[in-house]
Structures are given as C-alpha cells and as structure tokens.
mmCIF file of the C-alpha atoms, coordinates in Angstrom:
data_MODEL
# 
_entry.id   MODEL 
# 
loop_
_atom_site.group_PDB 
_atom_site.id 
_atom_site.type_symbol 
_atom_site.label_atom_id 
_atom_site.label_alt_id 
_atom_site.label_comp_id 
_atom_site.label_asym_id 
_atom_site.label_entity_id 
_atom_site.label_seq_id 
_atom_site.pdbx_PDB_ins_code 
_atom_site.Cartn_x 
_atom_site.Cartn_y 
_atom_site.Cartn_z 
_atom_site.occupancy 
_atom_site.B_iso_or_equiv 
_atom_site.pdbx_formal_charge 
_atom_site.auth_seq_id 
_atom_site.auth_comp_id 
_atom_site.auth_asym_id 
_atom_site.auth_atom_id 
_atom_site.pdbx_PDB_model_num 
ATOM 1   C CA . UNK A 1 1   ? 0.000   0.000  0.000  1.00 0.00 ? 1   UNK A CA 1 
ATOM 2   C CA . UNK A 1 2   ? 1.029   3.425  -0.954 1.00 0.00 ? 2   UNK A CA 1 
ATOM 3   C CA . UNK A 1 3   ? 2.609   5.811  1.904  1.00 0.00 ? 3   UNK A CA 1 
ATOM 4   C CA . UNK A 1 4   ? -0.243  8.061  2.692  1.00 0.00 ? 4   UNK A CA 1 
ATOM 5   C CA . UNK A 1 5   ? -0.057  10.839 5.265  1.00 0.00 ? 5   UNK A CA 1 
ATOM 6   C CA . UNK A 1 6   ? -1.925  13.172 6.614  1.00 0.00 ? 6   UNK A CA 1 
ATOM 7   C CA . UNK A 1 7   ? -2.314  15.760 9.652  1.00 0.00 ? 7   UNK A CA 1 
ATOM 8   C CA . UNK A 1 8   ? -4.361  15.850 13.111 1.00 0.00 ? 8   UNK A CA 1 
ATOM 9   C CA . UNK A 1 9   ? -6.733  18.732 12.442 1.00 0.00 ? 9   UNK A CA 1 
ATOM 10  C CA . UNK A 1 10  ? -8.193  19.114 16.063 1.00 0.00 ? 10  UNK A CA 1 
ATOM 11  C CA . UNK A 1 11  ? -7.847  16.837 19.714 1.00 0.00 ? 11  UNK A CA 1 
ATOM 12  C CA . UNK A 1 12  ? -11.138 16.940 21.287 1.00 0.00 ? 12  UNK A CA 1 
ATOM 13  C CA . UNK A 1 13  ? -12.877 15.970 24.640 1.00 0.00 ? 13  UNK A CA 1 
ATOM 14  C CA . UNK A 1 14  ? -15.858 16.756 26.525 1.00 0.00 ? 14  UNK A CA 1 
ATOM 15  C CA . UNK A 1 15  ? -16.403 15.661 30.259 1.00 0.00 ? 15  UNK A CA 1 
ATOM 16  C CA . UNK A 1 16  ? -20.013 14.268 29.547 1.00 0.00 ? 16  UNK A CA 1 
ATOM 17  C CA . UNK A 1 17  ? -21.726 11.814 27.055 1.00 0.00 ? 17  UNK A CA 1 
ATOM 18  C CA . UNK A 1 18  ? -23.871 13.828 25.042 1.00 0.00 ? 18  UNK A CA 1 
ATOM 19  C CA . UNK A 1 19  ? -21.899 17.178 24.711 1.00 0.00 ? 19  UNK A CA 1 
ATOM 20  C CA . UNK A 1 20  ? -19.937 18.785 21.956 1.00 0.00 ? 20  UNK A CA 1 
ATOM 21  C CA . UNK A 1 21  ? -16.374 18.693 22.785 1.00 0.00 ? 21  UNK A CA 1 
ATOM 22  C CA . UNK A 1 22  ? -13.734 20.670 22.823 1.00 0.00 ? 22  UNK A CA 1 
ATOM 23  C CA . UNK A 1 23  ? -10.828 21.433 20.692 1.00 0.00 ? 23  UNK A CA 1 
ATOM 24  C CA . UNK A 1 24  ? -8.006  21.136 23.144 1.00 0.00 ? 24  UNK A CA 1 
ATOM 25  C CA . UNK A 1 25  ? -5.374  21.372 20.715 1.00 0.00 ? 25  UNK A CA 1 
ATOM 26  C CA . UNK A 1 26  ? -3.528  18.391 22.232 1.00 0.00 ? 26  UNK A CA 1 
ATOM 27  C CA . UNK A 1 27  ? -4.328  15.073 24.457 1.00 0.00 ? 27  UNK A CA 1 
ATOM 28  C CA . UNK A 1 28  ? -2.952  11.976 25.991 1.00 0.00 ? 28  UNK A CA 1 
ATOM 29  C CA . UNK A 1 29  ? -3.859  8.450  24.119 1.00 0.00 ? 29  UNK A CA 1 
ATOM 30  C CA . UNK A 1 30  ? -3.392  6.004  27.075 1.00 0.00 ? 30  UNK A CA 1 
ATOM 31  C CA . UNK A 1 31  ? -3.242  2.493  25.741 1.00 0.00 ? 31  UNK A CA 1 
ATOM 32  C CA . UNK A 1 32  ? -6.355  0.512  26.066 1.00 0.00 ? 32  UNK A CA 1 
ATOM 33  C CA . UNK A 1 33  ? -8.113  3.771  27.775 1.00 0.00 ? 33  UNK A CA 1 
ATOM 34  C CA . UNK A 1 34  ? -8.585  6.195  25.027 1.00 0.00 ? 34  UNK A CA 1 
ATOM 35  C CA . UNK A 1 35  ? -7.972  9.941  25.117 1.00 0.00 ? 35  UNK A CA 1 
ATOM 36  C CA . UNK A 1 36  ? -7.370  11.286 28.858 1.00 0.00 ? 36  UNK A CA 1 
ATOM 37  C CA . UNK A 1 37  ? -9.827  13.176 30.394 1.00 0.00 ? 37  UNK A CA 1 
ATOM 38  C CA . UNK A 1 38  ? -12.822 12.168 27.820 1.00 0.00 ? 38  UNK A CA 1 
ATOM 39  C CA . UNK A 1 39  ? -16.368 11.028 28.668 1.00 0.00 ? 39  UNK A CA 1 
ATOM 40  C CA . UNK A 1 40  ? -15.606 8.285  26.325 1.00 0.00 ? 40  UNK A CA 1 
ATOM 41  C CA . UNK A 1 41  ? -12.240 6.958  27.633 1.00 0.00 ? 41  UNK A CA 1 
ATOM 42  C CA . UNK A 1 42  ? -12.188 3.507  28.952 1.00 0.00 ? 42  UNK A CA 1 
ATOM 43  C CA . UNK A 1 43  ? -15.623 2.272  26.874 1.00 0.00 ? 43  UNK A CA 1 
ATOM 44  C CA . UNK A 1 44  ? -15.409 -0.417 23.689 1.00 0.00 ? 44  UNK A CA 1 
ATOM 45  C CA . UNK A 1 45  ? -14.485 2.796  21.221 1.00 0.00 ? 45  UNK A CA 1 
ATOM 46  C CA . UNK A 1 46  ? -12.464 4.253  23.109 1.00 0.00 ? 46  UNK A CA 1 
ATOM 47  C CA . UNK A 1 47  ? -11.673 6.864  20.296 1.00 0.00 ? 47  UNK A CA 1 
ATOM 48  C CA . UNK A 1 48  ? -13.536 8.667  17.287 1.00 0.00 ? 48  UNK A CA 1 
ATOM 49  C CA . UNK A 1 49  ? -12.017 9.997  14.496 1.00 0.00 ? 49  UNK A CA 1 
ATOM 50  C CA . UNK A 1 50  ? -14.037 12.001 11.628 1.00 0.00 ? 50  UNK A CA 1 
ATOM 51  C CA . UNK A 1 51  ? -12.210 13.287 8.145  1.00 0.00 ? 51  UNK A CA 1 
ATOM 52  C CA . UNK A 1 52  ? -12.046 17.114 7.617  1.00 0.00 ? 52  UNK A CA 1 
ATOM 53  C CA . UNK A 1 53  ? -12.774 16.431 3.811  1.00 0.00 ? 53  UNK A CA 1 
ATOM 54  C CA . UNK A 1 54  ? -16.073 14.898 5.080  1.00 0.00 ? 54  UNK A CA 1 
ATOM 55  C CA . UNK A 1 55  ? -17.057 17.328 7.351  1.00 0.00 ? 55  UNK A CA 1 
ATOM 56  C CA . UNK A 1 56  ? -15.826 20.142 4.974  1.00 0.00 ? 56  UNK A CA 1 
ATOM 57  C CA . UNK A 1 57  ? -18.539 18.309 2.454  1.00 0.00 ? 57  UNK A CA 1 
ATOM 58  C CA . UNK A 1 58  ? -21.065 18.122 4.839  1.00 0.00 ? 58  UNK A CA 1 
ATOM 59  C CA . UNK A 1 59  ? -21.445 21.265 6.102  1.00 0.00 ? 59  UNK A CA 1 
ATOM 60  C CA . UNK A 1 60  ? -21.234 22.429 3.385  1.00 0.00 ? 60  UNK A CA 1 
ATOM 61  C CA . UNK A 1 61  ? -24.305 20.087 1.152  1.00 0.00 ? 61  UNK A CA 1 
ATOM 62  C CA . UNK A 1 62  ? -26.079 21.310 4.285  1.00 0.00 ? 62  UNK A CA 1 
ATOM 63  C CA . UNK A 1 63  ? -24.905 25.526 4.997  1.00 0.00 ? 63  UNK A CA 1 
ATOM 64  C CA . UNK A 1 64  ? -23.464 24.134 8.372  1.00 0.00 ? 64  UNK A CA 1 
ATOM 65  C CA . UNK A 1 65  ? -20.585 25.516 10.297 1.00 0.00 ? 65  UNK A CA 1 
ATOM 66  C CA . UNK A 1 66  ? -19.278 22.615 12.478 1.00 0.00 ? 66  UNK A CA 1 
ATOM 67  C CA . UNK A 1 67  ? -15.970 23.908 14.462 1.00 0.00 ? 67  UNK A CA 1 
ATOM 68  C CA . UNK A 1 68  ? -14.012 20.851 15.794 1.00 0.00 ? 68  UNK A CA 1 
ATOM 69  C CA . UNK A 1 69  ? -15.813 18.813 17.808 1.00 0.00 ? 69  UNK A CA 1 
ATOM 70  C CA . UNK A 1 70  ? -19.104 19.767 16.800 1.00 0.00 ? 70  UNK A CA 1 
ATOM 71  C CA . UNK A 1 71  ? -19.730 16.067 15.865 1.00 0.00 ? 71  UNK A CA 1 
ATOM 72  C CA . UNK A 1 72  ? -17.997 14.426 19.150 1.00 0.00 ? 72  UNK A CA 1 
ATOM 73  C CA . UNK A 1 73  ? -15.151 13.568 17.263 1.00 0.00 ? 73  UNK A CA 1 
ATOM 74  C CA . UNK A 1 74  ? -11.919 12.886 19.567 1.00 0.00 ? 74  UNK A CA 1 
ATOM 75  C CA . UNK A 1 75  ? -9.781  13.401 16.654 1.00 0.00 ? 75  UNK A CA 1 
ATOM 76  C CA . UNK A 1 76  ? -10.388 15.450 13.161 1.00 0.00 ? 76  UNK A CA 1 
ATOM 77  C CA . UNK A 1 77  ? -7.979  15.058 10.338 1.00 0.00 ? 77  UNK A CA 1 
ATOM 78  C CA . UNK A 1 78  ? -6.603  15.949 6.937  1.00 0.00 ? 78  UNK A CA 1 
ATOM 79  C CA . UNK A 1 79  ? -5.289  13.782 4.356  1.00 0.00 ? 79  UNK A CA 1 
ATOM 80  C CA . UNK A 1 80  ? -6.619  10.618 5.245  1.00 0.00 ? 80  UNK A CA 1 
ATOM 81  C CA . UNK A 1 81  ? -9.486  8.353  3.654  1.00 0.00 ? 81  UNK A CA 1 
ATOM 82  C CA . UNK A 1 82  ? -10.878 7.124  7.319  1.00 0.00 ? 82  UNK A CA 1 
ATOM 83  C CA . UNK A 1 83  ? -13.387 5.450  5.604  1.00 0.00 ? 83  UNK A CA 1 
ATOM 84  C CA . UNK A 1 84  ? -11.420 3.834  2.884  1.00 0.00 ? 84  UNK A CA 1 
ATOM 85  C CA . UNK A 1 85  ? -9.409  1.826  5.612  1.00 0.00 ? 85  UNK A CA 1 
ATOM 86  C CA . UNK A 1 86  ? -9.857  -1.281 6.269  1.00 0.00 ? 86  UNK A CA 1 
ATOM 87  C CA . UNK A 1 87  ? -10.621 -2.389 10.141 1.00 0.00 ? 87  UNK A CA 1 
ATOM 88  C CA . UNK A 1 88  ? -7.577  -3.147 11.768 1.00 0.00 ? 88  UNK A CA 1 
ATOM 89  C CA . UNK A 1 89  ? -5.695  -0.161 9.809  1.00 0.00 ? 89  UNK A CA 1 
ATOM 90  C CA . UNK A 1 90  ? -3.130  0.407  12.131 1.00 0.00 ? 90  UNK A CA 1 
ATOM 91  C CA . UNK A 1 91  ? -2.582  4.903  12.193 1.00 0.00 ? 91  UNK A CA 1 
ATOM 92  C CA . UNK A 1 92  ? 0.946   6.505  13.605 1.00 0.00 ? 92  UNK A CA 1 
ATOM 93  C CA . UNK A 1 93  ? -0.647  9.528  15.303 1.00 0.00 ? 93  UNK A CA 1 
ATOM 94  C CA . UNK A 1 94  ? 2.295   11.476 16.632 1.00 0.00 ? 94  UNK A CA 1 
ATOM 95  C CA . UNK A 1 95  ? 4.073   9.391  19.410 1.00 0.00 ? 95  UNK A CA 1 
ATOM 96  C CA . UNK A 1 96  ? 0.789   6.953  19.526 1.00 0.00 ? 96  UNK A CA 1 
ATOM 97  C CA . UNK A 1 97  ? -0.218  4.074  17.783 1.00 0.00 ? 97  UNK A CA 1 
ATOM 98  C CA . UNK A 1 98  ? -4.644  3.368  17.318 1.00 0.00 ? 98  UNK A CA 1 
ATOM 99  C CA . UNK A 1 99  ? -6.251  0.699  15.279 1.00 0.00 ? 99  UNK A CA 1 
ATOM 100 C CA . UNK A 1 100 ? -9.292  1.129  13.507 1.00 0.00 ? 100 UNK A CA 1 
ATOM 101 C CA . UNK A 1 101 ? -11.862 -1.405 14.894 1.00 0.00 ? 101 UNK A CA 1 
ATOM 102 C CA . UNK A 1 102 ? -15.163 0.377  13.632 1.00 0.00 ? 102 UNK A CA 1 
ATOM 103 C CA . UNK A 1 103 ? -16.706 2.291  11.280 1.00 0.00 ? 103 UNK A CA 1 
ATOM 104 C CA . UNK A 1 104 ? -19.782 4.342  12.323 1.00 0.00 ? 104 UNK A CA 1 
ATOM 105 C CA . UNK A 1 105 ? -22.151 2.323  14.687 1.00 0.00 ? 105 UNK A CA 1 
ATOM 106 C CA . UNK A 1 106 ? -24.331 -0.173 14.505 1.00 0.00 ? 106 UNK A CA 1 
ATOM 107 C CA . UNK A 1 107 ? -27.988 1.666  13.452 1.00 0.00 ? 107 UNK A CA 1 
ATOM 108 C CA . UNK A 1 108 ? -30.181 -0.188 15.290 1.00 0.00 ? 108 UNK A CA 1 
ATOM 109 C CA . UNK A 1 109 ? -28.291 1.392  18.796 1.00 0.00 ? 109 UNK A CA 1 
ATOM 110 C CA . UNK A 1 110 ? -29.451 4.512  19.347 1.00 0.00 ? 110 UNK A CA 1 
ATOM 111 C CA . UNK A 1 111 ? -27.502 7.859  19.237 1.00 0.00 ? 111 UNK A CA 1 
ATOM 112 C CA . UNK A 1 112 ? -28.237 10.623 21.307 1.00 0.00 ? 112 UNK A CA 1 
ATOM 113 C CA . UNK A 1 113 ? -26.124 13.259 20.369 1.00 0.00 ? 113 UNK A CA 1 
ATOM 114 C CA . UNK A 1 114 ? -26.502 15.825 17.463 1.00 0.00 ? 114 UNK A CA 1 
ATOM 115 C CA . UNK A 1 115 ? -25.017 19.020 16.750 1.00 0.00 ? 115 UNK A CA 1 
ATOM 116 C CA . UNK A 1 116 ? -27.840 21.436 15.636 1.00 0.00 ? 116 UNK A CA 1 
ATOM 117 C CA . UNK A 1 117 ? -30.035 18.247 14.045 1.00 0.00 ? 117 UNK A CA 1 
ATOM 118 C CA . UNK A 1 118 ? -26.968 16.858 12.491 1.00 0.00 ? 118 UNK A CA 1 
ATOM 119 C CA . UNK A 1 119 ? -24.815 13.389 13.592 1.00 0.00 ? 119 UNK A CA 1 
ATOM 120 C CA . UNK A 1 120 ? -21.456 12.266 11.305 1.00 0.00 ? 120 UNK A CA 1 
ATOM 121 C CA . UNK A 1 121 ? -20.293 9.583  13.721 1.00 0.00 ? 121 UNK A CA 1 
ATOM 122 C CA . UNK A 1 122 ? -22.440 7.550  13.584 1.00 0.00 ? 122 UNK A CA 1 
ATOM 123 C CA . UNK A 1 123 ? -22.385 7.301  9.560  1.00 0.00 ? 123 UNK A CA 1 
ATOM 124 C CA . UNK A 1 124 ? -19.377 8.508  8.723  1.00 0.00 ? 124 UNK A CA 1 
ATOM 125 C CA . UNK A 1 125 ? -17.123 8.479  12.048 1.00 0.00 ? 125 UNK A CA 1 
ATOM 126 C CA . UNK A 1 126 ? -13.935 5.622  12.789 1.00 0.00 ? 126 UNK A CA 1 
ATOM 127 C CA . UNK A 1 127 ? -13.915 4.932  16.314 1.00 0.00 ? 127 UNK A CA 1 
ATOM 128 C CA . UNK A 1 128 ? -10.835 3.398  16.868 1.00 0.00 ? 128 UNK A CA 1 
ATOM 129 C CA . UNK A 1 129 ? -8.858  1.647  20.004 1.00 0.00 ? 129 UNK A CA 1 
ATOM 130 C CA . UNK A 1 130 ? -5.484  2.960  21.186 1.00 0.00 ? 130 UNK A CA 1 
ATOM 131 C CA . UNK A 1 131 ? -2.415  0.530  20.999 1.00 0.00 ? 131 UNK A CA 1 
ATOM 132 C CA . UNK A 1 132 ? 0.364   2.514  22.410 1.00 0.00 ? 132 UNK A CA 1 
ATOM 133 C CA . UNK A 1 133 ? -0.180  5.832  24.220 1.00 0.00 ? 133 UNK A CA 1 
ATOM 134 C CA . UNK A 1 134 ? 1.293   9.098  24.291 1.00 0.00 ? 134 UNK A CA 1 
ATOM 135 C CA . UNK A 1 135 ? 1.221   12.906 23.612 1.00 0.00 ? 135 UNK A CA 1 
ATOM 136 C CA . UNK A 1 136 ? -1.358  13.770 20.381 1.00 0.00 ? 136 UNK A CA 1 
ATOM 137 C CA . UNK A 1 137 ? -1.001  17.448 19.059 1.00 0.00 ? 137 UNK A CA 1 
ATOM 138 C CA . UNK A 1 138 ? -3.003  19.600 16.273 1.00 0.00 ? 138 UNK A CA 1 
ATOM 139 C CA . UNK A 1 139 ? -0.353  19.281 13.520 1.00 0.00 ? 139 UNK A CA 1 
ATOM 140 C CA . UNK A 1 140 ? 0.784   16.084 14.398 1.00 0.00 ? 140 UNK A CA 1 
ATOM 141 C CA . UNK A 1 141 ? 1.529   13.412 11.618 1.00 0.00 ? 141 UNK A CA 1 
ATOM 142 C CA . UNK A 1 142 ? -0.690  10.800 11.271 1.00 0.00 ? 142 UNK A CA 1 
ATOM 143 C CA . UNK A 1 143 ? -0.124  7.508  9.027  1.00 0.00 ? 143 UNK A CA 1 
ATOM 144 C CA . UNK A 1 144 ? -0.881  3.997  7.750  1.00 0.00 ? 144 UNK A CA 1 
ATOM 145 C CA . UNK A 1 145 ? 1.935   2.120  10.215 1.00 0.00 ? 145 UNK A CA 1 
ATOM 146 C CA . UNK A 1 146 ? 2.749   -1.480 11.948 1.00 0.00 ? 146 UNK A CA 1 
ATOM 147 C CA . UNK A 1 147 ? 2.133   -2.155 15.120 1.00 0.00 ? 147 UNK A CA 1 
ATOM 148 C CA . UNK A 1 148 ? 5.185   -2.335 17.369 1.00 0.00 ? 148 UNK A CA 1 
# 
C-alpha cells in the first residue's frame, strides 16, 4: 500500500456523554483507555475519528458551520481516507499508535447526540482503540503504520 499521510486537524474531549467537545489542541492516548480526560475513555471505542474532507462536504451540502468537535469527534484530520481503511488499519498519530476497529455504529443502537439536528459519527465516524499511548497534538503526523 502506498505511503499516505496526513495531519491531526483538532484533539477533542468533553467531560459528559452527550456534549460537543472541545478542541483542546492536544491530548494523551493512554493504551487501552482512550484519550485522557474524555467522557468516552475507557468504553469499547475508546476513540472517534471524523475526516475534515467529510465534514468540509457536509457542512457544506447542508450551509453548516461545524468547528471541531461539533460532531464528538476525539480526533479530526486531513489527508486521510478514514473510511477507505480497512478495520484493523493500524494509524501513527504522533508518538501513539490506534487501530481502527469500527466504522460508524451499529444503526439499530441509538444515538443521542446531534449538533444542531446533524450526527457524522455515527455514519461517517472511525472509532478506533489505542495501541500505544502518548502525547497527540493539532499538527501532528498521522499515518498507515505497523504495530510495534
């Protein structure tokens, strides 16, 4: 497979389930845990991930702005068909390692969140579990890698 790269667009948390989060601009990926200091840490997906080139389409098919986060996205990037990859697609995010286990969520669970009527994740979000930890960043490299 081709090198592809692309860039960590956002790192976002919220402390409650149902609540936009945050761009925080940088995180901690504990292994098997998720992103530090996330409502969603420590549950089956432990993180989300959502494509800037889909939300850029989105919002804009629909006259939406959606700042980071708007979807409850952990993680928004750049340069990276998330939905192209196959499960188990192991991603190099900065000095962490994730692998892809889903993508979106099973439709017949219900979702409760929605920014202003709309929800990405659960059709077009990667939710993803975290193989090595470490320091994430806005800017940060991410990539197709190995596990090691």
């Amino acid at each position: 497979m081709k090198e592809i790269t692309g860039r960590v667009v956002s790192v976002c948390r919220s402390n409650e389930k149902g609540q936009t989060k945050k761009d925080e601009g940088e995180g901690i990926l504990k292994k098997v845990y998720g992103l530090i200091g996330d409502a969603h840490a420590g549950t089956e997906k432990e993180i989300s991930l959502l494509s800037q080139e889909v939300a850029d389409e989105y919002c804009q098919k629909h006259n939406l702005f959606a700042p980071p986060g708007s979807f409850a996205e952990n993680l928004r990037v750049k340069g990276i068909p998330l939905l192209d990859l196959p499960l188990g697609t192991i991603l190099n995010v900065g000095k962490a390692q994730i692998q892809i286990i889903a993508r979106g969520k099973d439709p017949s669970l219900h979702h409760t969140y929605s920014y202003q009527g709309h929800s990405l994740l659960p059709t077009m979000g990667i939710f993803a579990r975290v193989l090595k930890g470490g320091r994430i960043r806005k800017g940060d490299k991410i990539q197709i890698g190995k596990e090691s």
